[in-house]
PyMOL Python script that loads the backbone (N, CA, C, O; Angstrom):
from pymol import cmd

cmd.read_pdbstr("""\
ATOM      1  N   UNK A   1      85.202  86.438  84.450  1.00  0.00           N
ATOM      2  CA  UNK A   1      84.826  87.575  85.264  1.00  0.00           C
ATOM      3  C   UNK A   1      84.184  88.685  84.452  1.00  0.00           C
ATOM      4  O   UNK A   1      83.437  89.462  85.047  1.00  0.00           O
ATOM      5  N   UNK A   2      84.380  88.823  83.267  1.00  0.00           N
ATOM      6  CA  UNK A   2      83.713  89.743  82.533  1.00  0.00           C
ATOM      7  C   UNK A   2      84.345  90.880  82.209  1.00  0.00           C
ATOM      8  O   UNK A   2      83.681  91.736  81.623  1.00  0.00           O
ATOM      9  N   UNK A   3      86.139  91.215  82.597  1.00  0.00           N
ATOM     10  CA  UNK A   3      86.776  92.144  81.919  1.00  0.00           C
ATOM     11  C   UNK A   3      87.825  91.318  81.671  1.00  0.00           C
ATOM     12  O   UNK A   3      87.984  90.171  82.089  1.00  0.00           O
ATOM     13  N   UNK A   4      88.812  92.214  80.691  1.00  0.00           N
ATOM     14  CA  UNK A   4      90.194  91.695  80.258  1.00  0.00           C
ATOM     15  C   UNK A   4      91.255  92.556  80.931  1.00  0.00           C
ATOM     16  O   UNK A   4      90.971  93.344  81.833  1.00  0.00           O
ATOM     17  N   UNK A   5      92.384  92.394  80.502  1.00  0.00           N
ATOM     18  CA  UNK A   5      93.914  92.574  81.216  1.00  0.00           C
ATOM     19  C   UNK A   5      93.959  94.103  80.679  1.00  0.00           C
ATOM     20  O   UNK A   5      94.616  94.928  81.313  1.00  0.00           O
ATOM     21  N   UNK A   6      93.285  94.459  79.554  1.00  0.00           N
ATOM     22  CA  UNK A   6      93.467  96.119  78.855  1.00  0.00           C
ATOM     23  C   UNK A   6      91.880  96.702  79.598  1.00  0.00           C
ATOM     24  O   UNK A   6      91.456  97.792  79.214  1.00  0.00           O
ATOM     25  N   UNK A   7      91.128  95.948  80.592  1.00  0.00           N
ATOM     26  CA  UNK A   7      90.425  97.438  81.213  1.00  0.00           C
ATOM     27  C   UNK A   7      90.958  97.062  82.934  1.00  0.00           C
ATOM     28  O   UNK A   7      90.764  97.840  83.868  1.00  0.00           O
ATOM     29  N   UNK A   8      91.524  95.958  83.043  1.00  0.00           N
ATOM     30  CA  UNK A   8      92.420  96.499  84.370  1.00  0.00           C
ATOM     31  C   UNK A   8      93.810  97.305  84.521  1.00  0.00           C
ATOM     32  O   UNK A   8      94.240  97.715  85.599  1.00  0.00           O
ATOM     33  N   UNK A   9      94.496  97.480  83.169  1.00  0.00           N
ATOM     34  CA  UNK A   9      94.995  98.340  82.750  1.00  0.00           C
ATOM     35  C   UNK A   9      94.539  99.947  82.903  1.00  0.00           C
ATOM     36  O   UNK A   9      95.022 100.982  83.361  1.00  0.00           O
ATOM     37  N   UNK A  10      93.415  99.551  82.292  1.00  0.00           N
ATOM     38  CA  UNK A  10      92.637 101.427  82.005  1.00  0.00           C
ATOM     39  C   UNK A  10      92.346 101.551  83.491  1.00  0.00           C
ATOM     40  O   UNK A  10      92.587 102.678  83.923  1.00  0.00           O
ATOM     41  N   UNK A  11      91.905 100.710  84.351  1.00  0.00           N
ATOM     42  CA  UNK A  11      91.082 101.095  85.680  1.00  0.00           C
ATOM     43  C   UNK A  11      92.400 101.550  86.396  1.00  0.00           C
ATOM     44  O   UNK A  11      92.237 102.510  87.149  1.00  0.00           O
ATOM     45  N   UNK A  12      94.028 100.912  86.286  1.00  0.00           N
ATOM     46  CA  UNK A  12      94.812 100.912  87.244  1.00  0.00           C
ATOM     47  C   UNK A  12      95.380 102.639  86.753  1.00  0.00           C
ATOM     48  O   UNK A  12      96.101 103.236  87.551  1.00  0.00           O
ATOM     49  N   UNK A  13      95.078 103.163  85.727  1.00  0.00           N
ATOM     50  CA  UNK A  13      95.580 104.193  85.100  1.00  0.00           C
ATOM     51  C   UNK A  13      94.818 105.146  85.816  1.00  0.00           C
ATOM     52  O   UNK A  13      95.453 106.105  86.256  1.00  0.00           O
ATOM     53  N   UNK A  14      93.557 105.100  86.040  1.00  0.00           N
ATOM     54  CA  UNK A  14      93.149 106.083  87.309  1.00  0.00           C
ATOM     55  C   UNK A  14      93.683 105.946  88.529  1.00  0.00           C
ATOM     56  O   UNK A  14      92.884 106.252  89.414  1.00  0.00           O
ATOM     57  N   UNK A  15      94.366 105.721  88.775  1.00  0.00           N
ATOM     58  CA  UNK A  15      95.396 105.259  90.099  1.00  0.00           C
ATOM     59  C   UNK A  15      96.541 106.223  89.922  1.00  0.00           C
ATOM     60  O   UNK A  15      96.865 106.993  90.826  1.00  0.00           O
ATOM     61  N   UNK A  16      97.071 106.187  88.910  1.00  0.00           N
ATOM     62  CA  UNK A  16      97.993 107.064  88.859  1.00  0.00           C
ATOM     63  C   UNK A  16      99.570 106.106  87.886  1.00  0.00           C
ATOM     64  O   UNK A  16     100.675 106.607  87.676  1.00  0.00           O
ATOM     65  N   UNK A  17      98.991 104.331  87.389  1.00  0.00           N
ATOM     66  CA  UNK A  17      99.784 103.903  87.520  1.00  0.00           C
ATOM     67  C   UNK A  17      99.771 103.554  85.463  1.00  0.00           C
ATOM     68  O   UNK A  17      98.895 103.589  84.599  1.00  0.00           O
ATOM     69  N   UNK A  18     101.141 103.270  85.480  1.00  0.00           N
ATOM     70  CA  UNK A  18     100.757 103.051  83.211  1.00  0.00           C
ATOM     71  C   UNK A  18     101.364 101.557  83.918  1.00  0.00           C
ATOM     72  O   UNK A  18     102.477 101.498  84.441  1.00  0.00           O
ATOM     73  N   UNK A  19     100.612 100.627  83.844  1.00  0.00           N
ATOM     74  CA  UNK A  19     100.751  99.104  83.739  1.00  0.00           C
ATOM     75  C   UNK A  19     100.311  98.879  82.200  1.00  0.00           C
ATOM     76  O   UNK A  19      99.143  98.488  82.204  1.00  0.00           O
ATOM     77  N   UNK A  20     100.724  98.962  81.131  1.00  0.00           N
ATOM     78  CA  UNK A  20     100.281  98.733  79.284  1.00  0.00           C
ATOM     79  C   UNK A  20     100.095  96.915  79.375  1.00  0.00           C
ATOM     80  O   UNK A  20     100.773  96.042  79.917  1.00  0.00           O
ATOM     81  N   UNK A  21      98.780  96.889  78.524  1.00  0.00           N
ATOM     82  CA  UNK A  21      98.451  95.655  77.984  1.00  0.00           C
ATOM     83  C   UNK A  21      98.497  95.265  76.699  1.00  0.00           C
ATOM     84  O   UNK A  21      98.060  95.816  75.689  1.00  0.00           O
ATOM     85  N   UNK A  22      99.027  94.337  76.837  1.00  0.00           N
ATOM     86  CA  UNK A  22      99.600  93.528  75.538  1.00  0.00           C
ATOM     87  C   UNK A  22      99.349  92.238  74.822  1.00  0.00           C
ATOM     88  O   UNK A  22      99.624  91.203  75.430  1.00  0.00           O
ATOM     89  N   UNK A  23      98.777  92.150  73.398  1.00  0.00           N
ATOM     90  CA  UNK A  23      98.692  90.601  72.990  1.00  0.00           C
ATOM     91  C   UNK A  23      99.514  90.234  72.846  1.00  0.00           C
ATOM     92  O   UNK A  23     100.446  91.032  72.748  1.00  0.00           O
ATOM     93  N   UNK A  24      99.801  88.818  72.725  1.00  0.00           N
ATOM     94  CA  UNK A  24     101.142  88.531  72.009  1.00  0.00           C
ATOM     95  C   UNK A  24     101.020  88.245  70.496  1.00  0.00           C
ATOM     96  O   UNK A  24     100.101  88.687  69.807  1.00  0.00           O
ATOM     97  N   UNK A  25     102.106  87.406  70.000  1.00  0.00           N
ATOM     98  CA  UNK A  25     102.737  87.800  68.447  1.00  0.00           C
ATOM     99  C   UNK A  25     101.083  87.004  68.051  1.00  0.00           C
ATOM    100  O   UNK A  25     100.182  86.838  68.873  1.00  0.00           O
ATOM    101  N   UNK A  26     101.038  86.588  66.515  1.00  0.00           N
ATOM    102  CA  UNK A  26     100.362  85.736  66.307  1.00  0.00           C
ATOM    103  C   UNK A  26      99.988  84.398  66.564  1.00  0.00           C
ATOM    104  O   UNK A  26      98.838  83.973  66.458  1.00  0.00           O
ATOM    105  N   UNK A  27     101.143  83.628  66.959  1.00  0.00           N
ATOM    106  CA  UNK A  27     101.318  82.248  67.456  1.00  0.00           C
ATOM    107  C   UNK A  27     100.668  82.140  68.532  1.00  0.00           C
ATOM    108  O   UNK A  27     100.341  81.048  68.997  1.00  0.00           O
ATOM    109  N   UNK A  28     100.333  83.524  69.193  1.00  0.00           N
ATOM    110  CA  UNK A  28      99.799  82.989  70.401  1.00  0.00           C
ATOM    111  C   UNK A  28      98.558  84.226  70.909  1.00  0.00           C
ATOM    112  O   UNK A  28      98.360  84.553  72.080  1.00  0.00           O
ATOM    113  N   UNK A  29      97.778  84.812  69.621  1.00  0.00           N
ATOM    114  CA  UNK A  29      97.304  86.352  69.863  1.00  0.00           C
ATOM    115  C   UNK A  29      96.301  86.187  70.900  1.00  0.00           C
ATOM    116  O   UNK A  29      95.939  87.293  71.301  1.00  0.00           O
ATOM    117  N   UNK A  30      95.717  85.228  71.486  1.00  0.00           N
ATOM    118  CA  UNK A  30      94.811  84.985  72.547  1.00  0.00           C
ATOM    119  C   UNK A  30      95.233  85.238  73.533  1.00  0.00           C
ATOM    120  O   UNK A  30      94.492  85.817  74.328  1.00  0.00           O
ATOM    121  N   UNK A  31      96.621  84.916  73.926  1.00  0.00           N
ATOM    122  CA  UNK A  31      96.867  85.496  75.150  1.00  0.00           C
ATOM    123  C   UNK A  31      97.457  86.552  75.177  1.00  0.00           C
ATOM    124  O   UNK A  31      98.215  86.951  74.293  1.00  0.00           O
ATOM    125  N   UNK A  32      97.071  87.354  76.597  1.00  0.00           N
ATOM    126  CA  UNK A  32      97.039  88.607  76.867  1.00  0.00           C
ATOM    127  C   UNK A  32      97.897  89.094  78.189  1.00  0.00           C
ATOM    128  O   UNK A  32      97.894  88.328  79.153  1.00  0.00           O
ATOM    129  N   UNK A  33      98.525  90.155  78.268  1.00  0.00           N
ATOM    130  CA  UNK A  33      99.440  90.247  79.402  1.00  0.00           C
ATOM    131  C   UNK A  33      99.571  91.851  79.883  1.00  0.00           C
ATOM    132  O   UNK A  33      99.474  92.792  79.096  1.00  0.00           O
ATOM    133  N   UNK A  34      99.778  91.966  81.143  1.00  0.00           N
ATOM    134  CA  UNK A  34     100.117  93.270  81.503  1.00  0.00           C
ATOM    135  C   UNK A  34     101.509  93.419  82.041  1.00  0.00           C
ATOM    136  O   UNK A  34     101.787  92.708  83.006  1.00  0.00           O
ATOM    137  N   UNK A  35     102.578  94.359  81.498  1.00  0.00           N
ATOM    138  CA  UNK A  35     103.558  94.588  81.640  1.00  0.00           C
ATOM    139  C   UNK A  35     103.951  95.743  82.777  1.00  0.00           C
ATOM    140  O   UNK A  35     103.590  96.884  82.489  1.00  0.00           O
ATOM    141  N   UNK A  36     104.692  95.554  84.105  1.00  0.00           N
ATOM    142  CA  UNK A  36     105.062  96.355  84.892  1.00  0.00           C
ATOM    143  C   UNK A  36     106.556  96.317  85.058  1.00  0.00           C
ATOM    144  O   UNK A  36     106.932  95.365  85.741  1.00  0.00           O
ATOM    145  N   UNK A  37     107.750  97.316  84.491  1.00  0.00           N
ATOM    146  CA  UNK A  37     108.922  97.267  84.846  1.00  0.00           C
ATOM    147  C   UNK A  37     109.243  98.181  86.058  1.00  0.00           C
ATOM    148  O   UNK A  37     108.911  99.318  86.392  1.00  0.00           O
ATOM    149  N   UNK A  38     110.147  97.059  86.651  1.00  0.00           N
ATOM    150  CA  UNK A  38     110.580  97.328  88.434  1.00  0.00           C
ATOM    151  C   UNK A  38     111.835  98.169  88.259  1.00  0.00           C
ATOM    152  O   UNK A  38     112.841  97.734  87.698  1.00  0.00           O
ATOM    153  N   UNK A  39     111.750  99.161  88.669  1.00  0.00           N
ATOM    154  CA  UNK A  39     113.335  99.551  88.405  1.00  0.00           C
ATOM    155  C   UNK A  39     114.087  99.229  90.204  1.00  0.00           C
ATOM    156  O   UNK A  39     113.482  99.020  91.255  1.00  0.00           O
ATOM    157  N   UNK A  40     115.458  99.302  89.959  1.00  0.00           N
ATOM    158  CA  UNK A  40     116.301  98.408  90.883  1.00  0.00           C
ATOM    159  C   UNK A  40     115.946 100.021  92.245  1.00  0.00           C
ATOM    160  O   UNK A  40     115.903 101.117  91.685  1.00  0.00           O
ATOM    161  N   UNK A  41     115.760 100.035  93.643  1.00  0.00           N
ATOM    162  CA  UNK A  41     115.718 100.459  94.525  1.00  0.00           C
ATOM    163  C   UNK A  41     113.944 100.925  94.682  1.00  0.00           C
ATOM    164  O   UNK A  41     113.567 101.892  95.344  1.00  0.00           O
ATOM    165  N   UNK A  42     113.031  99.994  93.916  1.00  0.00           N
ATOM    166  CA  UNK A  42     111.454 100.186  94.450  1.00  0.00           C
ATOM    167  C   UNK A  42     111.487  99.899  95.836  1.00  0.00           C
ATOM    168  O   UNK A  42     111.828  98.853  96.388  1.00  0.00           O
ATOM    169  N   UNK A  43     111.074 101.000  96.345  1.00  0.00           N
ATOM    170  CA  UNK A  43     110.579 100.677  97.950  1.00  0.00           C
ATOM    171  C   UNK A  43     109.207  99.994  98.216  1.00  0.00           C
ATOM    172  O   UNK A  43     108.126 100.016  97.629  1.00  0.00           O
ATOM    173  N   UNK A  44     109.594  99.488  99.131  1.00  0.00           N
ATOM    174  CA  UNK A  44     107.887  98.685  99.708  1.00  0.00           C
ATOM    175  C   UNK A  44     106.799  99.307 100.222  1.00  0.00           C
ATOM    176  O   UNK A  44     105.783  98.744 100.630  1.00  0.00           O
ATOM    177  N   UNK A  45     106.994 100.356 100.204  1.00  0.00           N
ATOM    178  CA  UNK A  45     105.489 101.078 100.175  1.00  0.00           C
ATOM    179  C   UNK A  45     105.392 101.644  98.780  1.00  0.00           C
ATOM    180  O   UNK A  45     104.276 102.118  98.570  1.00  0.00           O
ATOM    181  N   UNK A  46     105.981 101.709  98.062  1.00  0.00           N
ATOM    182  CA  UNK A  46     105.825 102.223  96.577  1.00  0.00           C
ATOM    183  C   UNK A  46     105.019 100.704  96.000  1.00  0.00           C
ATOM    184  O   UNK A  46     103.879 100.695  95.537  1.00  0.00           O
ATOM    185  N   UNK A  47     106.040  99.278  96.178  1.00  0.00           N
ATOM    186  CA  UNK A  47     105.157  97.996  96.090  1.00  0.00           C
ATOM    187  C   UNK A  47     104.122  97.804  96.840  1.00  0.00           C
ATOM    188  O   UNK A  47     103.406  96.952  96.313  1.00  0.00           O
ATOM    189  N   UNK A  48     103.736  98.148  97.723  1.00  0.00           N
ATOM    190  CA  UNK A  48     102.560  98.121  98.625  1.00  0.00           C
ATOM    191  C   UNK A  48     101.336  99.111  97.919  1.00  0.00           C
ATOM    192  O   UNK A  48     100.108  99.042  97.857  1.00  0.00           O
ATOM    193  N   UNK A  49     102.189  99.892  97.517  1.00  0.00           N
ATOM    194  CA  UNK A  49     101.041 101.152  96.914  1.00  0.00           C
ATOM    195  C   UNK A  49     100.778 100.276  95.953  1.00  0.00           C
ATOM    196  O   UNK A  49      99.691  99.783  96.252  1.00  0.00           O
ATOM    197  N   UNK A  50     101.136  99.841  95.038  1.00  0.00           N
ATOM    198  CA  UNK A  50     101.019  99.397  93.288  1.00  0.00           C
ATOM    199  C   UNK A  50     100.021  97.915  93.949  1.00  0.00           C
ATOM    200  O   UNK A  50      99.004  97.772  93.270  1.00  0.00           O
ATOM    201  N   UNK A  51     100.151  96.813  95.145  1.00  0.00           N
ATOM    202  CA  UNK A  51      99.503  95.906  95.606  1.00  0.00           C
ATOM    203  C   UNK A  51      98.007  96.397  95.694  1.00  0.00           C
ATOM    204  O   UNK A  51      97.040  95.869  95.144  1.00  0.00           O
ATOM    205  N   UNK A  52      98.017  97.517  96.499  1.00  0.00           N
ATOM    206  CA  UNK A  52      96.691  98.075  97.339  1.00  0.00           C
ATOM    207  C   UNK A  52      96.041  98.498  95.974  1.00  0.00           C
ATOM    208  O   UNK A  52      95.004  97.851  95.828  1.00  0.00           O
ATOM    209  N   UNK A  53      96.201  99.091  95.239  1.00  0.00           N
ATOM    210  CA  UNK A  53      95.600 100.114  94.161  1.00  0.00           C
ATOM    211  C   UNK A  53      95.332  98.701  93.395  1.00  0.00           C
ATOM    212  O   UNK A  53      94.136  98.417  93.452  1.00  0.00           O
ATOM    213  N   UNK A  54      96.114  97.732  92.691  1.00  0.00           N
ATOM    214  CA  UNK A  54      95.459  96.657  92.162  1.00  0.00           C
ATOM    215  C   UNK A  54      94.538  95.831  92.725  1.00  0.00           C
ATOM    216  O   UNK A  54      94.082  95.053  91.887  1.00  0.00           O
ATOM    217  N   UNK A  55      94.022  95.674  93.967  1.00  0.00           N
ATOM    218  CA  UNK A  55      93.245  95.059  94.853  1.00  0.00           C
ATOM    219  C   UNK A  55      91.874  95.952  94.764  1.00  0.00           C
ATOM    220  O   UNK A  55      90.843  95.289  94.876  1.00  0.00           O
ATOM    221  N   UNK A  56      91.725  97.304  94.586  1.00  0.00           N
ATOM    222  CA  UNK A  56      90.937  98.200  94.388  1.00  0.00           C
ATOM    223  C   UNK A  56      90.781  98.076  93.042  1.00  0.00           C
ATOM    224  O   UNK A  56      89.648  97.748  92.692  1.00  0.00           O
ATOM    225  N   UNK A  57      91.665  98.259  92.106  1.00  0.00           N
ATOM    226  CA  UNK A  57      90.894  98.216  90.678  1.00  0.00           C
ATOM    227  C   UNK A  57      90.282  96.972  90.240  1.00  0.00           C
ATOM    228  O   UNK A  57      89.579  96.984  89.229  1.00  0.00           O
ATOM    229  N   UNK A  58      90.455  96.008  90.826  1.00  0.00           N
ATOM    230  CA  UNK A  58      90.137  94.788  90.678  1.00  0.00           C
ATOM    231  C   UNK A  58      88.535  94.501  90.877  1.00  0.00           C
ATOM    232  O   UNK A  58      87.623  94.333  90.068  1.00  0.00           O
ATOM    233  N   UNK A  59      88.614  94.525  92.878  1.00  0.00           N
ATOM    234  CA  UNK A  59      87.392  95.006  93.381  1.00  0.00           C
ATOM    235  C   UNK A  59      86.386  96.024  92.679  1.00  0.00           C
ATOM    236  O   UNK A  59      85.231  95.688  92.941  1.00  0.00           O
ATOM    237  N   UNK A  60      86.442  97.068  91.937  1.00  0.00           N
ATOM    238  CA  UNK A  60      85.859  97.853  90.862  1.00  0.00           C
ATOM    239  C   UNK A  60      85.431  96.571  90.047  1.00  0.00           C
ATOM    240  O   UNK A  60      84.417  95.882  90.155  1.00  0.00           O
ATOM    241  N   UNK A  61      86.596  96.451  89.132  1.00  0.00           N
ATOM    242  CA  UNK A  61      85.966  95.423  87.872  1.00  0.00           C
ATOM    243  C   UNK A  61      85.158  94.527  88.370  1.00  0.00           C
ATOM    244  O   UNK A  61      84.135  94.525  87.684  1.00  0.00           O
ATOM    245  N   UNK A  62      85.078  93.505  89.503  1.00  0.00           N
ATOM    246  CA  UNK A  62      84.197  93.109  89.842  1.00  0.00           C
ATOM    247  C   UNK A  62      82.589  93.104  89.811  1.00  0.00           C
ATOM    248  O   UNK A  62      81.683  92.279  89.693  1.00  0.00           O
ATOM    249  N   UNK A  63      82.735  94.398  89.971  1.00  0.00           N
ATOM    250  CA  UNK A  63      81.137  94.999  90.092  1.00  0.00           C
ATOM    251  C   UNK A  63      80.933  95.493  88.959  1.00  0.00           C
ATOM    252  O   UNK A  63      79.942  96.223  88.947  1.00  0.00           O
ATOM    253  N   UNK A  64      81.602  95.373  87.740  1.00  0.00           N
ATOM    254  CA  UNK A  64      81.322  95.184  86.593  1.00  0.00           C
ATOM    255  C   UNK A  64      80.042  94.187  85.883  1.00  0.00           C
ATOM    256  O   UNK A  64      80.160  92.977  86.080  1.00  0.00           O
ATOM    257  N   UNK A  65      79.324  94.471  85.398  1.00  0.00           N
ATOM    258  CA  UNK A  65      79.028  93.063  84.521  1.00  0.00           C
ATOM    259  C   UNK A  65      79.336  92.620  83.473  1.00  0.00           C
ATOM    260  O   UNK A  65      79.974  93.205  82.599  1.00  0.00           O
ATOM    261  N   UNK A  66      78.880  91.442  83.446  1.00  0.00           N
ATOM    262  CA  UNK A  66      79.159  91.555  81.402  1.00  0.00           C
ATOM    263  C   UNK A  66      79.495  92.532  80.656  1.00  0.00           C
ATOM    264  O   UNK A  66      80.595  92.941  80.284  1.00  0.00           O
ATOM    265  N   UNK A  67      78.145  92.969  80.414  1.00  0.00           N
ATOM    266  CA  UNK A  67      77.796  93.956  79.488  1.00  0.00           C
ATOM    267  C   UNK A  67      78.551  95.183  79.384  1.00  0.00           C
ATOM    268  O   UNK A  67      78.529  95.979  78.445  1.00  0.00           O
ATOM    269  N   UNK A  68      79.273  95.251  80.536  1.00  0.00           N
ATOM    270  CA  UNK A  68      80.240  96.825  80.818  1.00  0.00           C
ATOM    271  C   UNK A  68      79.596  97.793  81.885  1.00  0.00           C
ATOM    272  O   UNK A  68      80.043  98.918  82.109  1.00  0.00           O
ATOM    273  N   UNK A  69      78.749  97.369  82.378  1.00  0.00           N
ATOM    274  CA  UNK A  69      77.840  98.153  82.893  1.00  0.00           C
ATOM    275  C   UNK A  69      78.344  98.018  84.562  1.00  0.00           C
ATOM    276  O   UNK A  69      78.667  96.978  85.137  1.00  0.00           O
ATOM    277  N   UNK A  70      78.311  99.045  84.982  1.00  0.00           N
ATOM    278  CA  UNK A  70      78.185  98.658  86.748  1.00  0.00           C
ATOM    279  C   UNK A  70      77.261  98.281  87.186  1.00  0.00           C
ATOM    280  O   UNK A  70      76.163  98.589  86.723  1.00  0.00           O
ATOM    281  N   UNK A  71      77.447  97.316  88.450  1.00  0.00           N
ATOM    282  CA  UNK A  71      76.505  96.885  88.947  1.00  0.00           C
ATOM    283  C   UNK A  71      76.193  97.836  90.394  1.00  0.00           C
ATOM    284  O   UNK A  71      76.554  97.721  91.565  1.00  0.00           O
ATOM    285  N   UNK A  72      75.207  98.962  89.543  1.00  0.00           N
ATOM    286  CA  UNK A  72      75.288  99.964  91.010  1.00  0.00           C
ATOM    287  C   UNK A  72      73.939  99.794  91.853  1.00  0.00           C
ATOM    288  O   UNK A  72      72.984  99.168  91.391  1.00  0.00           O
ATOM    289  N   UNK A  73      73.911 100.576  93.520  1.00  0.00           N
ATOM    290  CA  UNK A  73      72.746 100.479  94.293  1.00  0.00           C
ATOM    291  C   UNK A  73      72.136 102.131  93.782  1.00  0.00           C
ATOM    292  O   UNK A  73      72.782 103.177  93.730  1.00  0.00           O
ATOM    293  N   UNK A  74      70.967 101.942  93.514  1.00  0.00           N
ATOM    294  CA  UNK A  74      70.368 103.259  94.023  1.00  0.00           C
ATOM    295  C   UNK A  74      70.166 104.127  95.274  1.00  0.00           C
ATOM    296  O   UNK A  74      70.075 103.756  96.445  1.00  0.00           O
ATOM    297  N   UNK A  75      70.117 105.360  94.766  1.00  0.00           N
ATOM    298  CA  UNK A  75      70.202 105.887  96.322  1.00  0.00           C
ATOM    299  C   UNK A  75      68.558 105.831  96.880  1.00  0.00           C
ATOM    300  O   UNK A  75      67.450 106.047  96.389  1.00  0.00           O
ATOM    301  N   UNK A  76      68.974 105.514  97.874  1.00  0.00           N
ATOM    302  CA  UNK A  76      67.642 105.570  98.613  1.00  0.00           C
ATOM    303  C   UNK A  76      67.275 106.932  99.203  1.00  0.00           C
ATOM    304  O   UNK A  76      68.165 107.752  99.430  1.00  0.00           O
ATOM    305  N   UNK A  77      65.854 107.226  99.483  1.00  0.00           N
ATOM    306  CA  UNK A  77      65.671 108.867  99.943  1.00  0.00           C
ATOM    307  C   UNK A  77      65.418 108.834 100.925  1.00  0.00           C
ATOM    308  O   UNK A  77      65.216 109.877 101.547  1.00  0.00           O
TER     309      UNK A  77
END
""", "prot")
cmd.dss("prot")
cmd.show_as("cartoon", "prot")
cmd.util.cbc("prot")
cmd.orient("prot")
């Protein structure tokens, strides 16, 4: 897709949310992970919020390209 797990991290951080991305040890430094701890009484619109906002930062990266660049429309006059 053309981003990693540390700029859906950065994108979800304009949300309002710290999801931190992480390599692992050496044995395995290729893979990559994002860490979210649940504490015990999350309500479901608090999980619904954290669902919706990742579905949006996602949708963003999407329209990403490669290069880092957005893939934007011009405005028309």
């Amino acid at each position: 897709r053309g981003y990693t797990e540390f700029d859906l991290s950065h994108e979800l951080r304009s949300y309002g949310w710290q999801v931190p991305a992480y390599t692992m040890p050496d044995n395995a430094a290729d893979v990559a992970v994002l860490r979210i701890v649940v504490r015990e009484g999350l309500s479901t619109d608090l999980a619904r919020a954290l669902h919706d906002d990742a579905v949006s930062a996602l949708t963003s990266l999407d329209k990403v390209r490669p290069g880092g660049h957005y893939d934007c429309q011009h405005f028309a006059h």
